[in-house]
C-alpha positions in Angstrom: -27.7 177.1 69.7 -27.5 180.1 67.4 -24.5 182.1 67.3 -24.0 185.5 68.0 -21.8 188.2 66.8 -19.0 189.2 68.6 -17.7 192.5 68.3 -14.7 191.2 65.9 -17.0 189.7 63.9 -18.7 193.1 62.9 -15.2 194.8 62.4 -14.2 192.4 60.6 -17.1 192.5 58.2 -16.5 196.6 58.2 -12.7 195.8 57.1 -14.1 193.8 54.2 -16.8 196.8 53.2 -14.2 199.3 53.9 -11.8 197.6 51.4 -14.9 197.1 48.1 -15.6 200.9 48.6 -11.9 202.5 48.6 -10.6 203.4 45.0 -7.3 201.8 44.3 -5.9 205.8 44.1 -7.0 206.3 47.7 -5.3 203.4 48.9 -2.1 204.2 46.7 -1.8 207.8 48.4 -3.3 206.8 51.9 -0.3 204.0 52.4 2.0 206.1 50.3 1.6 209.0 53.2 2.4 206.5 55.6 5.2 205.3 53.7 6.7 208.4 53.0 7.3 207.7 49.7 6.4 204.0 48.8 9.3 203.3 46.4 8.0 199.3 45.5 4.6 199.2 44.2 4.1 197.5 40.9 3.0 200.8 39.4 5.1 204.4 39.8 8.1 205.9 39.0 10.0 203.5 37.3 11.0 202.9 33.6 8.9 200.7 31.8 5.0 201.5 30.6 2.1 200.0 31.9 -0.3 202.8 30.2 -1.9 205.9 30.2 -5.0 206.8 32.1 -7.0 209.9 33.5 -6.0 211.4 36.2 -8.3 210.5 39.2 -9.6 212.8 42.4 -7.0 212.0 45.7 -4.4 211.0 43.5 -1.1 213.2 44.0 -0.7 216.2 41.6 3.1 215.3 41.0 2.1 212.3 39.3 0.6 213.9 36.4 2.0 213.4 33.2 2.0 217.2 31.4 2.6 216.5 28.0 0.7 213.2 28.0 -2.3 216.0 29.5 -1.9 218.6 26.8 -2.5 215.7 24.2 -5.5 215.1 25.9 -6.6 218.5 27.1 -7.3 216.6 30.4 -5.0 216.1 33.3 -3.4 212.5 32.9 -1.6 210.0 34.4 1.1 207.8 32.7 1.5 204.7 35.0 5.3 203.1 35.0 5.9 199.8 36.6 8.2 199.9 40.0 11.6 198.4 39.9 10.4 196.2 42.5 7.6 194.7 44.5 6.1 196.5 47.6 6.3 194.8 51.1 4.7 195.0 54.5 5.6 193.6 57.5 2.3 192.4 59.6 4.0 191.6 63.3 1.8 190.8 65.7 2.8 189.8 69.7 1.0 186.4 70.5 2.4 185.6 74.0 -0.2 184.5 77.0 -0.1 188.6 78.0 -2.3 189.1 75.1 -5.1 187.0 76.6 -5.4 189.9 78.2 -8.8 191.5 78.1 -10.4 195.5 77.2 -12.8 197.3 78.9 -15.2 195.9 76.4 -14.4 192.3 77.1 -12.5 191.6 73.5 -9.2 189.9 74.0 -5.9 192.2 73.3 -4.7 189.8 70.9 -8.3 190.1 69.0 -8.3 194.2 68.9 -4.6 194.1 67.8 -5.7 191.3 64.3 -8.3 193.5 63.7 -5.7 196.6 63.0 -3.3 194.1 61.3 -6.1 193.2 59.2 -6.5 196.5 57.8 -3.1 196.6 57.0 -3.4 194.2 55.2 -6.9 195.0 53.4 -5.2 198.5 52.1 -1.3 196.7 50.7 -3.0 193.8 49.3 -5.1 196.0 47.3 -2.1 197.9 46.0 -0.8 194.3 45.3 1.8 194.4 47.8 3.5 190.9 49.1 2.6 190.6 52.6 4.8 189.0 55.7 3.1 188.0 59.0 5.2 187.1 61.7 3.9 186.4 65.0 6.2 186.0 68.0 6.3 184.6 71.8 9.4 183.9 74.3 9.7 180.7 72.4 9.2 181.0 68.9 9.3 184.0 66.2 7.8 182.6 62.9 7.6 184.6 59.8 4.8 183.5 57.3 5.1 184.9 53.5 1.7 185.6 51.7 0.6 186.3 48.5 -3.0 186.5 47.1 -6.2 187.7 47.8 -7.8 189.2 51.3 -10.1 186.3 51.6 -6.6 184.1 51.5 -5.2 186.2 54.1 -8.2 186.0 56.3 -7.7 181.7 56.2 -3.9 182.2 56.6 -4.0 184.3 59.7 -7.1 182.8 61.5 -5.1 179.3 60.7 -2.0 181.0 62.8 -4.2 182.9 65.6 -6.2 179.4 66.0 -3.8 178.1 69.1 -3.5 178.3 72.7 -1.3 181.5 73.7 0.5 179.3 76.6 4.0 180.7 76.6 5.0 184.8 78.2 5.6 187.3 75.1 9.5 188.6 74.5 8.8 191.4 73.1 12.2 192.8 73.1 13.0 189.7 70.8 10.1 190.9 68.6 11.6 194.4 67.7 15.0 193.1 67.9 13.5 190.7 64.7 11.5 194.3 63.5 15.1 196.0 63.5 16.9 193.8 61.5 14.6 193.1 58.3 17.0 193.5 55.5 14.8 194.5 52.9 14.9 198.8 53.7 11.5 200.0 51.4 9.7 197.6 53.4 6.7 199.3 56.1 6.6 197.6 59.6 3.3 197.6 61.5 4.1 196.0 65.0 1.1 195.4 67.2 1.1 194.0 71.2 -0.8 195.8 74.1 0.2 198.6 76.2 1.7 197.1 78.9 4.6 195.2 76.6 5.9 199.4 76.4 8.7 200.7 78.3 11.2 203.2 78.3 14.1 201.0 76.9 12.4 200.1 73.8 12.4 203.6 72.7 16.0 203.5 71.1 15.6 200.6 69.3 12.0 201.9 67.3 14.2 205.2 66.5 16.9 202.7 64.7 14.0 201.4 63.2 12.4 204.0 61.9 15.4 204.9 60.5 15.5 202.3 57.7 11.6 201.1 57.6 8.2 202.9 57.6 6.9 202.4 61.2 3.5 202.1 62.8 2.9 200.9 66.0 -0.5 199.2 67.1 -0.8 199.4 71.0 -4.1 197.7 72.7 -5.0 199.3 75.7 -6.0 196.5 78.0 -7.9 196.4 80.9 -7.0 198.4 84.3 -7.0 195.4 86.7 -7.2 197.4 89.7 -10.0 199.6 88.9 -13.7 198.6 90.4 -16.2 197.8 87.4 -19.7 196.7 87.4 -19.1 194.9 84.1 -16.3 192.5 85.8 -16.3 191.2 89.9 -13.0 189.5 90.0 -9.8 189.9 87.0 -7.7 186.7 86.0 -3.9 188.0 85.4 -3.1 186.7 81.9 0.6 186.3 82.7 0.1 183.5 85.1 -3.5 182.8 85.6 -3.9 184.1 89.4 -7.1 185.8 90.3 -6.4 189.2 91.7 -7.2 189.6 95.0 -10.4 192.1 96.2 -8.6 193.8 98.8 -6.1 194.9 96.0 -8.9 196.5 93.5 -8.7 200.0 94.9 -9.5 203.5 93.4 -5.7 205.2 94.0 -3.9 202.1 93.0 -6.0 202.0 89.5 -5.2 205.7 89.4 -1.7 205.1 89.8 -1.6 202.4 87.3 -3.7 204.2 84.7 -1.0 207.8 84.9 1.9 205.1 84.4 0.3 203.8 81.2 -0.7 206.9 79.8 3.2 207.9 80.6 4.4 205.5 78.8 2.1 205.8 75.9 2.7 209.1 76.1 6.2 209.2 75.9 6.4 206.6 73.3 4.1 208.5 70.8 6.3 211.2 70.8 9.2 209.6 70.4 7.4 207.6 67.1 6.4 211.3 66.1 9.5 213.0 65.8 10.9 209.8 64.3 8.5 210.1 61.7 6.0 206.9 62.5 2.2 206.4 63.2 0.9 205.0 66.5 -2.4 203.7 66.6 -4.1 203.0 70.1 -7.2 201.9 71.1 -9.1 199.7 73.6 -11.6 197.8 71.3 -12.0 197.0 67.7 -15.1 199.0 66.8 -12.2 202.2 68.4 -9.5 200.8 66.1 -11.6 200.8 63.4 -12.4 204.8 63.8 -8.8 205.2 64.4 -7.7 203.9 61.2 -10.2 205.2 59.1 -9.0 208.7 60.5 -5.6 207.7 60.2 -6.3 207.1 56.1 -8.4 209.6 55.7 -6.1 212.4 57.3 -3.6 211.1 54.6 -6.0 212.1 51.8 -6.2 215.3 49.8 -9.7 217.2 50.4 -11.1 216.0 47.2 -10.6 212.2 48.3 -12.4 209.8 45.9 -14.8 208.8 48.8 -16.3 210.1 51.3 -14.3 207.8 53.9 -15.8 209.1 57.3 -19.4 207.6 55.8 -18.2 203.8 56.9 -18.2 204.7 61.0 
């Protein structure tokens, strides 16, 4: 039997594309904006020389070097190796919830690799040391990575490649987020929409306090709401088979202003705390997501014309 693409398949194939075409500047600036100021990479701001090179379109303007550009009667750039190495937290939720499915049919805990995958596409390029923990009621296990993209794609697949048996605990998940020790490190935390609630919300502000945050939330399917596409829905917590009679318009209603409440509530809350939140329903909408989330991040004369790869 031949096989088919799935829709992660062709995300993932646009992550890869995506990652040959950006210049290593636009990725520097892109994850330095969400960083805030990314005080680890191997080049920057610190004390000892790597070299001297020209100064590049959508790279920041305070990073030109005047005197070295005077020399040179062209703006340049004098690159200085960081006092440490850069690091990025991949967290992803892998309890039975995310079995879940989207509208579109892709799993939750499928739409929510995809985004961690671009993560990881961007800080590997900048030559970041990578982290990826994944986390249920029963275990939290943190994986350290270094090399290549095509490394990381084995390692992950090699983690995601197991039954998802056992309920999330998501609150043990940020608890973990909250007490990484190492302060210049970025945490991207990904699980689906329905993991959110109000108490959470203090515990992301502490967070963002001490780490570069962005939040990944999956928005799964409604089960209550009628759809051509499926007759009957299977409740990933437990395996039960919703019942008809309980599929009705107002209940789906009800159930769709409560999510949007909550993700409401806790977008703003990552706003004035200074973080990113990315949602979507499907990975070919993540995908547009992050690409407008790196390109808002860029100055107007970006290397690249980013918005091309949709």
């Amino acid at each position: 039997m031949i096989r088919t693409e799935t829709p992660t398949d062709s995300i993932r194939h646009k992550i890869e594309s995506l990652g040959t075409r950006l210049s290593l500047p636009t990725v520097i600036r892109a994850l330095g904006v969400l960083e805030g100021e990314h005080p680890s990479s191997r080049r920057g701001s610190g004390y000892d020389y790597l070299d001297i090179r020209p100064y590049e379109p959508g790279e920041e303007a305070r990073l030109i070097d005047w005197k070295a550009s005077a020399r040179s009667a062209r703006p340049m750039i004098v690159d200085k190796e960081r006092e440490s190495t850069g690091n990025i937290w991949l967290m992803l939720d892998v309890g039975r919830e995310m079995n879940g499915l989207c509208p579109n049919g892709e799993r939750a805990v499928d739409v929510a690799a995809n985004a961690l995958r671009m993560f990881a596409m961007l800080s590997l390029r900048r030559s970041d040391d990578l982290s990826i923990v994944t986390g249920d009621s029963a275990n939290i296990t943190r994986v350290p990575f270094n090399g290549g993209f095509a490394r990381f794609e084995h390692v992950f697949d090699g983690l995601l490649n197991r039954e998802m048996t056992r309920p999330r605990d998501f609150d043990a998940m940020i608890d973990y987020a909250s007490r990484i020790r190492n302060r210049r490190a970025m945490v991207v935390l990904a699980t689906d929409e329905t993991a959110w609630s109000e108490r959470h919300m203090k515990t992301l502000r502490t967070i963002c306090q001490t780490h570069p945050l962005v939040v990944v939330s999956v928005s799964v399917l409604n089960p209550f709401e009628i759809s051509e596409r499926f007759d009957h829905v299977i409740d990933a917590r437990d395996g039960r088979r919703l019942p008809a009679f309980m599929r009705r318009e107002q209940t789906a209603r009800d159930v769709s202003t409560h999510r949007e409440f909550v993700s409401s509530s806790l977008e703003h809350e990552l706003v004035r705390a200074r973080a990113t939140m990315i949602r979507s329903g499907s990975s070919e909408q993540m995908f547009n997501e992050f690409v407008s989330l790196v390109s808002n991040t860029l100055a107007k004369g970006s290397a690249m014309p980013i918005g091309g790869l949709r």
